[in-house]
N, C-alpha and C positions, 0 to 999 in steps of 0.2 A: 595437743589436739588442734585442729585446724578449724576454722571456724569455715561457714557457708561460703561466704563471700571466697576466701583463700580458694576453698574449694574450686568454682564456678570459674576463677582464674587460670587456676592452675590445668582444669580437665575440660572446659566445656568454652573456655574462651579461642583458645587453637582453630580450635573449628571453625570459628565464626570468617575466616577469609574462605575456608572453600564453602562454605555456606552462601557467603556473597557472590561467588564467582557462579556457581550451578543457578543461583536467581538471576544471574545477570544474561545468562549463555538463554533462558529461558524469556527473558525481558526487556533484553536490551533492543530488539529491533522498534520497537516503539518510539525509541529516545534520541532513534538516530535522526540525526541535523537538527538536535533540539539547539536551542542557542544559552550558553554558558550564562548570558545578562537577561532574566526574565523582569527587570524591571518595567512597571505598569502594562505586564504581558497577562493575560489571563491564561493556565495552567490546563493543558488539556485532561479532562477525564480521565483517559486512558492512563496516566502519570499518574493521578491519584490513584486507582485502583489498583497498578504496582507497587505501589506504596503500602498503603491498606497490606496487599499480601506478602510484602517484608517486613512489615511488624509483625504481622499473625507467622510467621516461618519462625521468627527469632523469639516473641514470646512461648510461643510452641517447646521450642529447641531447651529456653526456659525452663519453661515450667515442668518438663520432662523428666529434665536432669533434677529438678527442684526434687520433684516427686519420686525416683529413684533412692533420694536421700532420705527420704520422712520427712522432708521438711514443705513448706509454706511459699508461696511468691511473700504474702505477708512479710515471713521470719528475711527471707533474701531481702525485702525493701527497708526494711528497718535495720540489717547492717548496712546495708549501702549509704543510707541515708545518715548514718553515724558517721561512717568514713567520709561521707562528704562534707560532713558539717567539721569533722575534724582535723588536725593535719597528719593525714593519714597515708602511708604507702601505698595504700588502693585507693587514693585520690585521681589521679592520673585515669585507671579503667575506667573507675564511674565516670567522668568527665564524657570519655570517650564513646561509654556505653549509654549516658544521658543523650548524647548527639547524635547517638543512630535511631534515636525517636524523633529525630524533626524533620519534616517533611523537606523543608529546605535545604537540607545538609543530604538527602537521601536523593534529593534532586540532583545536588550537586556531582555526590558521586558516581551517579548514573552517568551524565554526562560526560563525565570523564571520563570514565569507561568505556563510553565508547567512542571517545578522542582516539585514548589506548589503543585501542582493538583495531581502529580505523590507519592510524600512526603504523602498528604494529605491522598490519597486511599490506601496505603501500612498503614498507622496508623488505618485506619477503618478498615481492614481487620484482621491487626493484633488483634486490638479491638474487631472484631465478635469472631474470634478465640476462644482466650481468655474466651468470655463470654458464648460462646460455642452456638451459634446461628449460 
């Protein structure tokens, strides 16, 4: 028998890139020309309230699947928080799943996303160029 956590890995964790990507194609225009070093920068609004609605997506997405199961955010917090405390092979997710709660790290990867996207469409373009289309 598989336990919650295993669960939440194996069925509902997949997801969670095209999860990011449909918030980003929806958010990203906010972030663009933010700057990578926001040190002693104050944080505009707008970045916090995309924030705010990436956690309510993903706790959403959560608690969903939680409640599909019969189970709890509770019972789901208290195996993670086992496997985190112990050396555990779902040390690693949690880790990874603990850092898409921080504002900081959400900042981040907004930003480079839309480096990406920015990278991305300067190489297509160059590439139409080029082939003369």
């Amino acid at each position: 028998m598989t336990s919650l956590l295993d669960d939440v890995i194996m069925e509902l964790a997949p997801t969670f890139p095209e999860m990011f990507s449909m918030f980003c194609s929806e958010h990203l225009e906010s972030f663009r020309g933010a700057p990578r070093n926001t040190e002693g920068m104050e944080h505009r609004l707008e970045w916090h309230a995309a924030y705010e609605s990436y956690l309510k997506m993903f706790e959403s997405a959560l608690e969903d699947f939680l409640r599909s199961r019969g189970a709890t955010p509770m019972e789901f917090y208290e195996q993670a928080q086992k496997a985190q405390d112990a050396s555990s092979e779902h040390k690693f997710f949690i880790d990874i799943l603990l850092s898409c709660t921080e504002y900081e790290r959400f900042y981040d990867m907004m930003v480079a996303e839309c480096a990406l996207q920015e990278h991305t469409a300067r190489a297509e373009a160059a590439q139409s160029k080029h082939s003369g289309k």
